[in-house]
Residue, then its C-alpha position, 0 to 999 in steps of 0.5 A: x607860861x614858862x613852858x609855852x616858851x620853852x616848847x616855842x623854843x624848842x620847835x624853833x631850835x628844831x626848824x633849825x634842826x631840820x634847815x641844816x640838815x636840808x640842803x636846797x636844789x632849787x625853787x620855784x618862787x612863781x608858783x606862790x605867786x601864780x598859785x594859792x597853795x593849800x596844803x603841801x607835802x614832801x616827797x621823795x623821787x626815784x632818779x637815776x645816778x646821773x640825774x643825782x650828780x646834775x641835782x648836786x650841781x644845781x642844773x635843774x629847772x622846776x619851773x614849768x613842772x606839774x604833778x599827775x596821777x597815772x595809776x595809784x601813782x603820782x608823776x612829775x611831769x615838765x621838770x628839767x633836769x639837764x644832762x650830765x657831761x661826765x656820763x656820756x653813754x649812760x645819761x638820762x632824759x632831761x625832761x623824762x616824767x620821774x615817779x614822786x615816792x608817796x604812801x598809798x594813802x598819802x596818794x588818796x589824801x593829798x593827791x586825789x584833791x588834784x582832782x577837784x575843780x581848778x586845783x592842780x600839783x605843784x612842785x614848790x622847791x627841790x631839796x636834799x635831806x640826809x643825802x635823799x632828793x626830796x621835793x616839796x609838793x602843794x596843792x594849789x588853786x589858780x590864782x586870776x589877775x585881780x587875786x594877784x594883784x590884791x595880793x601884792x597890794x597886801x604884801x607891800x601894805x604888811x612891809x610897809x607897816x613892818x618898817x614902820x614899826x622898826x623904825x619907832 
């Protein structure tokens, strides 16, 4: 018993690890709602040095991005990474499609299952690890309207009975 506590502990202690050492860029809240995310991945991306200094800043929108395969390779398509000021003459594209960073069979694991029937990938949040731009990427299936609202009714019914609880 006292070691299923300390192995608990410890995967606690490193989740907290792996938080400090993540610094996010930003999130795309909508996708969990709009999306059923079945399996996630992290990945790197290939940027340039003035997109890297407008991530540092914070200026960059997930929201309307969504991932290709083009090739064997996997793209990010629809992400906004907005211009930075001080490089006047070698500045990037904001919306240019940027290369995620995934092994060979990563790619045939994770990516081919964008293939299926309604299942598209979704860029979940955006973040730095030891200095590298990483981002969170899912699988998702579309959700409808009724899925959506039958998840809400679900999540205030949990937060209620939550409260309910702290309050005993």
């Amino acid at each position: 018993m006292t070691t299923t506590m300390a192995k608990k502990s410890k995967n606690k202690a490193e989740a907290k690890a792996v938080a400090k050492n993540e610094k996010r860029i930003t999130e795309n809240r909508r996708a969990r709602r709009e999306y059923e995310i079945l399996d996630t991945l992290e990945c790197g991306i290939a940027l340039v040095g003035s997109e890297v200094k407008s991530l540092r800043n914070g200026h960059v929108s997930i929201e309307e991005a969504y991932g290709r395969i083009r090739n064997d390779e996997v793209w990010l398509i629809g992400c906004d990474i907005a211009e930075y000021v001080q490089a006047n003459v070698m500045n990037h594209d904001p919306r240019r499609p940027r290369k995620l960073l995934l092994h060979r069979r990563e790619i045939k694991k994770f990516a081919s299952k964008a293939y299926e029937q309604g299942m598209t990938l979704v860029p979940l949040k955006m973040y730095f690890t030891r200095g590298r731009a990483k981002v969170l990427l899912g699988i998702g299936r579309g959700r409808k309207l009724y899925d959506k609202r039958e998840k809400l009714k679900k999540d205030t019914v949990k937060r209620d009975m939550a409260r309910a609880m702290r309050e005993r």
